[in-house]
N, C-alpha and C positions, 0 to 999 in steps of 0.2 A: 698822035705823038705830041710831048707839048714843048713849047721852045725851050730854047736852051740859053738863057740871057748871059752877057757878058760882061766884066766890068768888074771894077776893085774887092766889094762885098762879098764874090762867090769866091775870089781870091783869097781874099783874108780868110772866109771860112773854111777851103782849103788847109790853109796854112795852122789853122785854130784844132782844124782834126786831126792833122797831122802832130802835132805838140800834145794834143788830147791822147790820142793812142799810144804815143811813146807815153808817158806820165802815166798810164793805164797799164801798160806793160811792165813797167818799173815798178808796180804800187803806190805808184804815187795819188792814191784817188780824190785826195780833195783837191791837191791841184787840176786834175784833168778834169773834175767836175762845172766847174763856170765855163773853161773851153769846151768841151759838150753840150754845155746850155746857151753857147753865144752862136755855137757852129748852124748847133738845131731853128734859133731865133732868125738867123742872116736866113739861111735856105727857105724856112715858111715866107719871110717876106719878100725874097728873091725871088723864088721859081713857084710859092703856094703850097697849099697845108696837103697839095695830093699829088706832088712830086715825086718820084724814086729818090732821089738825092736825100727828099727830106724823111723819107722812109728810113734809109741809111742811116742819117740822124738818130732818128726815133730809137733805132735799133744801138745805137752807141751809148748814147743815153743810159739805155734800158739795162743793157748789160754793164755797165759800170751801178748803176744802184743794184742790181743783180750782188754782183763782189761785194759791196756794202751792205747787204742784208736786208734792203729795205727793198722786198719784196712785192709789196702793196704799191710802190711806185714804178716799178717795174712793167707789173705785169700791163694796166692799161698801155704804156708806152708799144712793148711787143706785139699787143693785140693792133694796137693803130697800124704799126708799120707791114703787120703781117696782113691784112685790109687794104691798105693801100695796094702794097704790089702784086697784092689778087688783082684787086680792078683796074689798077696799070698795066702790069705785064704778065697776068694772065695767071691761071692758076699753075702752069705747067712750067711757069719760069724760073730756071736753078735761085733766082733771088727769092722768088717764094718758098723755097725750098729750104734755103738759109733762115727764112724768118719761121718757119715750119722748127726749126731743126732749133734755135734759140729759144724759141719759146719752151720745148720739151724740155730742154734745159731747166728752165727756171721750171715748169713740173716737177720735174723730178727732185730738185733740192728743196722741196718744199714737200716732198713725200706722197705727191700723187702721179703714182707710177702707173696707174692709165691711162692717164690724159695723154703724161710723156710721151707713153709707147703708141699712140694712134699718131701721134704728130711726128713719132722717128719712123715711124713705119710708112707715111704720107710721103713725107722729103727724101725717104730710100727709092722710093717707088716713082717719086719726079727724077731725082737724077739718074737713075738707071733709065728712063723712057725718054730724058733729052739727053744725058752725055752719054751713054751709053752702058752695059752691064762693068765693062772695063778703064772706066774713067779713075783717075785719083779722087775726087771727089764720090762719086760711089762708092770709096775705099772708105774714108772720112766718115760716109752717111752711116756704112756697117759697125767701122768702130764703136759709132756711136750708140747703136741699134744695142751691139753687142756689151756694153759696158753698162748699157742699163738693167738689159736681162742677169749681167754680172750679182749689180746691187740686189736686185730684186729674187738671188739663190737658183735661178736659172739656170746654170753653168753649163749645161747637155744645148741648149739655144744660143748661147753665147758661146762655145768655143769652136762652130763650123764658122759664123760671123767673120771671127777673128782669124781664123782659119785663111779662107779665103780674102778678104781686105788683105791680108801680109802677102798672097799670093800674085793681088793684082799689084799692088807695089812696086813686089821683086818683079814681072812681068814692064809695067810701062815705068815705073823708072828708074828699077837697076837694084842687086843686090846691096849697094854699098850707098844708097840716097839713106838722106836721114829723115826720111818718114819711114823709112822700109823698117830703121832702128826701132821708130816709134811705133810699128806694128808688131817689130818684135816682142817690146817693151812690155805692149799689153798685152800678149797672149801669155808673156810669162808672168805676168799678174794677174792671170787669171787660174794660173797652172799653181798658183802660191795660194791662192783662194782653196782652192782645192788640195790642198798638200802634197802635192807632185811636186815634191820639191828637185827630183833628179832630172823631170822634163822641164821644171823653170830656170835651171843654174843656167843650160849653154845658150839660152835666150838670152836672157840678161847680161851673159858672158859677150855674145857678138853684136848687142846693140850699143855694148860700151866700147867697144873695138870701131865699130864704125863710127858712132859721135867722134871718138878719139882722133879717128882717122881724116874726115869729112869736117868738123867743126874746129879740131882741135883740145887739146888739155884741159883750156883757162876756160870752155863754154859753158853758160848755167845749163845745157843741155845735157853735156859730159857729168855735170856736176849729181843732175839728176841722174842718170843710169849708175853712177858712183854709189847714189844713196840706197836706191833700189836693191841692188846688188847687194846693198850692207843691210834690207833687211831681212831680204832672204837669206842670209847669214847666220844673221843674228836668228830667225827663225828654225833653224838647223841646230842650231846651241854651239855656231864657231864665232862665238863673239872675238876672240882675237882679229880672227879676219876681218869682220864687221868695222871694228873699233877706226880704223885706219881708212875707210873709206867714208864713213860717218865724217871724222873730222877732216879728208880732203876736200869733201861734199862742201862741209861749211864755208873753208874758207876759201874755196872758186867764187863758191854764191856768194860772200861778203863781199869778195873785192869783184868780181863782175857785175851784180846787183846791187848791191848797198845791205846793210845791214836790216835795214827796214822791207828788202820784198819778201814777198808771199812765200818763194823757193828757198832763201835764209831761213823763216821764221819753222818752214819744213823739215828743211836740214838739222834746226838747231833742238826740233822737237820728238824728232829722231832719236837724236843723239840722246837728251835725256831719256829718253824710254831706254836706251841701251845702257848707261849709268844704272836708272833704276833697276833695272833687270838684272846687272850685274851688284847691285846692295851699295854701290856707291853713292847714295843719297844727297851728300854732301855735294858732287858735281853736277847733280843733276838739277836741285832745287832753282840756283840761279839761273839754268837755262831754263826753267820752267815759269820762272816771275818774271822774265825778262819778257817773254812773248807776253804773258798776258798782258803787263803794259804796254808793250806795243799797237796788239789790237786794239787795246782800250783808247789809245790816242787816235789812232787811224780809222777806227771804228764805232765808236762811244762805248758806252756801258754796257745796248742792249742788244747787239747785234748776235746771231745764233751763234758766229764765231766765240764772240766771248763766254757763253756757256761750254761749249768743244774745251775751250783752255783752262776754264774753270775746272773740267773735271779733270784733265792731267793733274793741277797740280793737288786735287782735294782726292785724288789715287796716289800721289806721292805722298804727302801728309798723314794719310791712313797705311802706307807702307808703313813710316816711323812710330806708327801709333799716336800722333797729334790730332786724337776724333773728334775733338769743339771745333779747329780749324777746318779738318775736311768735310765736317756735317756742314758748316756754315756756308759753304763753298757748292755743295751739293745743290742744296737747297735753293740758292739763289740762282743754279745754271737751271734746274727743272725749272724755278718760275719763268726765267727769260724763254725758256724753248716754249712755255705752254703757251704766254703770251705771245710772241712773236712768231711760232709756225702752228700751235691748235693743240690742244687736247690728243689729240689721236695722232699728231706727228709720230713714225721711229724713234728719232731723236729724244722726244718726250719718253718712253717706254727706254731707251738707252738711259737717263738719267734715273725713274725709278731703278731700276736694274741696280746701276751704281750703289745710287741709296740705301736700297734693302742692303747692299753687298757688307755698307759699311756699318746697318744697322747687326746683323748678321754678326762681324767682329765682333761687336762690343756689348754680346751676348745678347740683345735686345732682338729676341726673335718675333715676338707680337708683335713689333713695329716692323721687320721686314715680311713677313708673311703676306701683308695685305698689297706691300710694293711690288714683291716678286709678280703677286697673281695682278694684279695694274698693268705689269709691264706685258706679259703673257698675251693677256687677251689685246690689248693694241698689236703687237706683232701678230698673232693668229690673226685679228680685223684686216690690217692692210698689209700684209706682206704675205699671210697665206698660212698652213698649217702645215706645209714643207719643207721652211724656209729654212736656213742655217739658224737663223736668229731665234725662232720659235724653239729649237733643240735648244740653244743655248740658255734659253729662258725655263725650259721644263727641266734641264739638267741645274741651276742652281737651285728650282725647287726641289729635286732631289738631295741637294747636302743640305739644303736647310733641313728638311723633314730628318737626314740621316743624324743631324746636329741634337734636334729631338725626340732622338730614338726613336722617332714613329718608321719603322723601317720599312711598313706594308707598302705606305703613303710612298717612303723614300723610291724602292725600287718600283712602283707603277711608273714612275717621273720618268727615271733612268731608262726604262725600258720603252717608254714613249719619243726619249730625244733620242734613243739609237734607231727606232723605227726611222726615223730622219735623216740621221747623219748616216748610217750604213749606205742607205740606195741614192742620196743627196750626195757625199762627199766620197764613199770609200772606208773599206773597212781600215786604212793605213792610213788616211788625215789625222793628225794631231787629236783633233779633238773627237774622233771616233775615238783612238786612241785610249784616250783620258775618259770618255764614257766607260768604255770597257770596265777600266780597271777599278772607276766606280761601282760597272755593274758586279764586281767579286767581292768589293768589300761591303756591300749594301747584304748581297747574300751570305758573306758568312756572319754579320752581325744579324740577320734576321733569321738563320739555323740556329744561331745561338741562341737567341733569345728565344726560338719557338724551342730549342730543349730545356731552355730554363723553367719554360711555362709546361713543358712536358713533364717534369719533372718533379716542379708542384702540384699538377693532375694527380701523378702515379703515389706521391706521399698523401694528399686527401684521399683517395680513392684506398690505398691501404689502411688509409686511419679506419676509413669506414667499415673495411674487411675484417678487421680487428674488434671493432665492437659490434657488428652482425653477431660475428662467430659466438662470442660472448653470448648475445642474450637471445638469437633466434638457432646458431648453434650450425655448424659446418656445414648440414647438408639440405639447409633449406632453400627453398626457390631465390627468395631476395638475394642473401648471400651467394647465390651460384650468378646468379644477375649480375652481380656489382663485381664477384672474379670474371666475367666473361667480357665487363666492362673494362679490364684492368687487361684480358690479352689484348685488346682491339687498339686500346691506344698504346702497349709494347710495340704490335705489330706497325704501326704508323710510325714510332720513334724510330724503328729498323728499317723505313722505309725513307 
């Protein structure tokens, strides 16, 4: 065990993480950044570079440049600390389990969702074997567990997870605690994933009852179950309801947070998306430039956040048909994703996606064709050929091809993204849904078109009967040939 020295230094760095963490909580990150760096510097020189204390550090550290996007500095930190309280306290220690469970973390927002899953599935499997199957924190590990398999189109592995985590909860600490809310929270965001919108309303219904009740009105907690609620609203098409808890949502989180956290800038991004959806462009625009300067100050230019907000407002811009502003806007969120998370990131594959969508608009279908299929095979690469994502990428190639009459090409697409969506989501998910009704009008533009082309068959094929008859004369072999050709494709148009 190593000592535990005493004396002003470990004091002030106390006091230094203490102010670091509130400041981290608040958004504040460049202030809580030098307090993280003085906290981490006193503990190496206080207690040494292979302390727990200083591992703690490392790991504060790390997850504060984590929220800032600077990934690459991150991760060495995690790795250190997740090292250390291996050979400190052991592999089977809940601390290593923590540093197990932050690091998958930062996997996973970087789009390697199997590193994550071996490192969430490590620290499920230490806290169930030291706190027990029924610990809160093995509630914690499953959310965890389970919101990844979420991301990654899972949702048959993800909602026993969540299942169960809400049950030990309600069990050790009560219907009415406010993690119980927050277990509720995510199963019914998981059930919104899924389109179950009637099994995710009275979740979200009683985890805002409990905040309510447990926290209070004014809590950014309350504030979020508020928003939540308003977008499974909004996803139901009862934006009246929506609208009114969108804007209570905001303005708890303004005046409990400040204008400038993460849960505002949430709230307020929200909200735009509901404006937009409702054609009110004009209210939506300022909330949409307002965040990205925000990130842009708190974050700089190149953080993967400010591509995310890039493309809200470069899909607001291409609502109003402003396509020089939204190409421009595109363009430069793909380059900051490819630079800063990789070529093959989701994220990357979400911004072609965009792109094509808006080359797409503006008739320039050569130019989205080759994005579409870009986006495609990265989603098929790392997220799988079942994924929600992969349908949604083979179903925009289907209205592109439908855009260019190629309706063969169209309906193979469509018919491939409902292979997906049907046994993935549900024949009743929204976007089942919306394949469907794709798949009826792909078919009746491609009957049509095959009677057009039948049609022209059956007038060259009579032309030619017509001049048979003429010069070899009604009842010769050829001409009986070219009539016996003329029932075969009747009989296929009747068929």
């Amino acid at each position: 065990m190593q000592p535990q020295p005493s004396g002003q230094p470990l004091d002030i760095a106390k006091d230094l993480n203490k102010l670091g963490i509130t400041y981290y909580c608040e958004g504040r990150y460049d202030e809580a950044l030098p307090l993280f760096e003085q906290t981490l510097q006193i503990r190496k020189s206080e207690l040494g570079d292979r302390h727990p204390d200083t591992a703690t550090s490392m790991n504060n550290l790390a997850g504060l440049y984590s929220s800032m996007g600077q990934h690459d500095r991150a991760l060495p930190l995690y790795e250190s600390a997740l090292e250390i309280r291996k050979s400190e306290l052991g592999d089977q220690h809940p601390d290593t389990a923590t540093s197990l469970n932050d690091l998958a973390v930062l996997y996973s927002s970087i789009g390697q969702y199997d590193r994550a899953l071996s490192l969430y599935e490590s620290a499920l499997e230490i806290n169930k074997s030291e706190l027990g199957d029924r610990h809160p924190e093995t509630a914690i590990s499953m959310n965890n567990l389970a919101l990844l398999y979420s991301s990654m189109g899972q949702y048959d592995r993800a909602l026993p997870l969540y299942e169960v985590a809400l049950q030990i909860r309600k069990s050790e600490l009560g219907d009415r605690h406010p993690d119980t809310a927050t277990s509720l929270n995510s199963l019914a965001g998981l059930y919104l994933s899924m389109g179950q919108h009637d099994r995710a309303l009275p979740l979200y219904e009683s985890a805002l009852e409990i905040r309510k009740s447990a926290l209070g009105d004014r809590h950014p907690d309350t504030a979020t179950s508020m928003n939540d609620l308003a977008v499974l609203y909004s996803s139901m098409g009862q934006d009246d309801r929506a609208l009114p808890l969108y804007e209570s949502a905001l303005e708890i989180s303004k005046s409990a947070l400040g204008d400038q956290h993460p849960d505002t800038i949430t709230s307020m991004n929200t909200l735009g998306s509901l404006y937009r959806s409702m054609g009110q462009y004009d209210r939506a625009l300022p909330l949409y430039e307002s965040i990205l300067e925000i990130y842009k100050l708190k974050l700089g230019d190149r953080h993967p956040d400010i591509a995310t907000r890039m493309n809200y407002l470069a899909g607001l811009y291409s609502s109003v048909r402003q396509y020089d502003r939204a190409l421009s806007l595109y363009e430069v969120a793909l380059e900051i994703r490819k630079s800063e998370l990789g070529d093959r990131h989701p994220d990357v594959a979400q911004s072609l996606n965009n792109l094509a969508t808006l080359y797409q608009s503006m008739g320039q279908y050569d130019l989205a064709l080759p994005l579409y299929e870009g986006a495609l095979e990265i989603w098929k690469s790392e997220l799988g050929d079942r994924h929600p994502d992969t349908a949604t990428s083979l179903f925009n190639l289907a209205a592109l091809y439908y855009d260019i009459q190629q309706y063969h090409q169209a309906l193979s697409f469509i018919q491939q993204s409902l292979q997906i969506y049907i046994p993935m989501l549900g024949e009743d998910h929204p976007a089942t849904q919306s394949a469907m009704s794709w798949l009826q009008l792909i078919q009746h533009q491609f009957k049509k078109e095959e009677s057009i082309q039948y049609l022209i068959q059956e007038n060259v094929i009579l032309q030619a009967i017509h001049l048979l008859e003429k010069t070899l004369g009604v009842n010769h072999s050829i001409t009986q040939a070219k009539r016996q050709e003329l029932d075969q494709l009747r009989e296929k148009m009747r068929n």
